[in-house]
C-alpha positions as CSV (number, residue, x, y, z in Angstrom):
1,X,7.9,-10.2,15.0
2,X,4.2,-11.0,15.8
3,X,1.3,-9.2,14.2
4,X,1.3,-7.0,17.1
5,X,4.8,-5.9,16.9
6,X,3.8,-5.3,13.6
7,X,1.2,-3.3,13.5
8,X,2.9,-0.8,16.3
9,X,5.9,-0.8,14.1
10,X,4.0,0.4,10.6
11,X,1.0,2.0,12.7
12,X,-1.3,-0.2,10.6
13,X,-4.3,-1.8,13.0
14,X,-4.1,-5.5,13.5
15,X,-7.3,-6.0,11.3
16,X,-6.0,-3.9,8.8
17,X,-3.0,-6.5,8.3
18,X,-5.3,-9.3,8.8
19,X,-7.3,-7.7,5.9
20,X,-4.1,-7.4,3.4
21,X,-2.7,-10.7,3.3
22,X,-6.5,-11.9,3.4
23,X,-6.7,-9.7,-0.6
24,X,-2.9,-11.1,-1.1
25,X,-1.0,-7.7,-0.7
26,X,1.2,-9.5,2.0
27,X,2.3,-12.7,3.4
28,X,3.4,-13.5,6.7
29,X,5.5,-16.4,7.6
30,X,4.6,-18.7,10.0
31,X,6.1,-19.3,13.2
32,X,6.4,-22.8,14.1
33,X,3.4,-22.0,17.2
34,X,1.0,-21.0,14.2
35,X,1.2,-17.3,14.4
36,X,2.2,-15.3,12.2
37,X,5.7,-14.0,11.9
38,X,6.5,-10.2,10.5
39,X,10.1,-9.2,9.3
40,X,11.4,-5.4,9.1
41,X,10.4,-6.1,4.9
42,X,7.1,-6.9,6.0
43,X,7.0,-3.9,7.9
44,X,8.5,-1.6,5.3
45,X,5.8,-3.2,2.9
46,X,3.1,-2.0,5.1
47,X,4.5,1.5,5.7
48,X,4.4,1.7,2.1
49,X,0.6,0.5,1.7
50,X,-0.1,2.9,4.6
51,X,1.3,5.7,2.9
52,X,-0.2,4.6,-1.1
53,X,-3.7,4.2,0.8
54,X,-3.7,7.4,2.2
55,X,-2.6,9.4,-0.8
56,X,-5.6,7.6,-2.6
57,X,-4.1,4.6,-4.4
58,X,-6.7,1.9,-4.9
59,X,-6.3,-1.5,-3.5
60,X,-5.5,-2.7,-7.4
61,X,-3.3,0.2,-7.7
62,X,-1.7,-0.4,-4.3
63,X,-1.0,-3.9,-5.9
64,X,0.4,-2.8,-8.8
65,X,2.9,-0.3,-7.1
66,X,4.2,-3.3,-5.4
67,X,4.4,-5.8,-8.1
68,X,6.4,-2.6,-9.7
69,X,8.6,-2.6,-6.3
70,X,9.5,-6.2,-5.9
71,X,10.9,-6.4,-9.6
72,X,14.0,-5.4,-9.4
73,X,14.2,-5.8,-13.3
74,X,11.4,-2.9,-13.7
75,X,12.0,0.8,-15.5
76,X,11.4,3.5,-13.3
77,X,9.7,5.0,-16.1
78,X,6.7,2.5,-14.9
79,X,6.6,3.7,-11.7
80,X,6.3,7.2,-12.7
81,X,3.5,5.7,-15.1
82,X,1.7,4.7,-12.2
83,X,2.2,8.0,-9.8
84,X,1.7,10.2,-13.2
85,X,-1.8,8.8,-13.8
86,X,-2.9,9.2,-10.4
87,X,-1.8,12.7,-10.0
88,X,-3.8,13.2,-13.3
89,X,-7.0,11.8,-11.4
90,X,-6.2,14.0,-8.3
91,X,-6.0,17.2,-10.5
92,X,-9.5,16.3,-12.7
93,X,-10.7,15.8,-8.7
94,X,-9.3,19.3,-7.9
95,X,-11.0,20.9,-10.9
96,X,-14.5,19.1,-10.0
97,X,-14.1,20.6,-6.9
98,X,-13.2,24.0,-7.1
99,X,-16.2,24.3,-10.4
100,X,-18.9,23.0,-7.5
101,X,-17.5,25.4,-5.0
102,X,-17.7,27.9,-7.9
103,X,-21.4,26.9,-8.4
């Protein structure tokens, strides 16, 4: 499918694709007109970075998490790794907050 398609299908902007396989968290094929050509795994890869950018995983950690998902040889005790430190960051967040509202 074309970036377009795409981009409707994992509700991701054009740009914001663009921008990802610019940093090397995806890579499109190419068709043989030059553009670039999505498949569903593509898609499911961007649904995934949609959904780790929006819960506040950084880029590096975003490229981690996948690294972690292609390796079919990992221990799901890495990914929990991963999701347990950030939770730990999002409660010392929490706390920061609630002391300034405190304050």
């Amino acid at each position: 499918m074309n970036i377009g398609a795409a981009a409707q299908a994992s509700g991701l902007p054009q740009k914001t694709i663009r921008s990802y396989e610019e940093i090397g968290l995806l890579t499109a094929d190419r068709a043989a007109n030059g553009y670039r050509d999505y498949t569903t795994e593509d898609v499911h890869r961007l649904r995934f970075l949609q959904r780790s950018r929006s819960l506040g995983f950084s880029v590096a950690e975003c490229r981690q998490l996948l690294s972690l998902y292609t390796d079919r040889d990992r221990a799901g005790a890495d990914v929990k790794a991963v999701a347990s430190e950030k939770l730990a960051e999002v409660d010392r967040k929490i706390t920061e907050l609630t002391e300034l509202r405190i304050n």
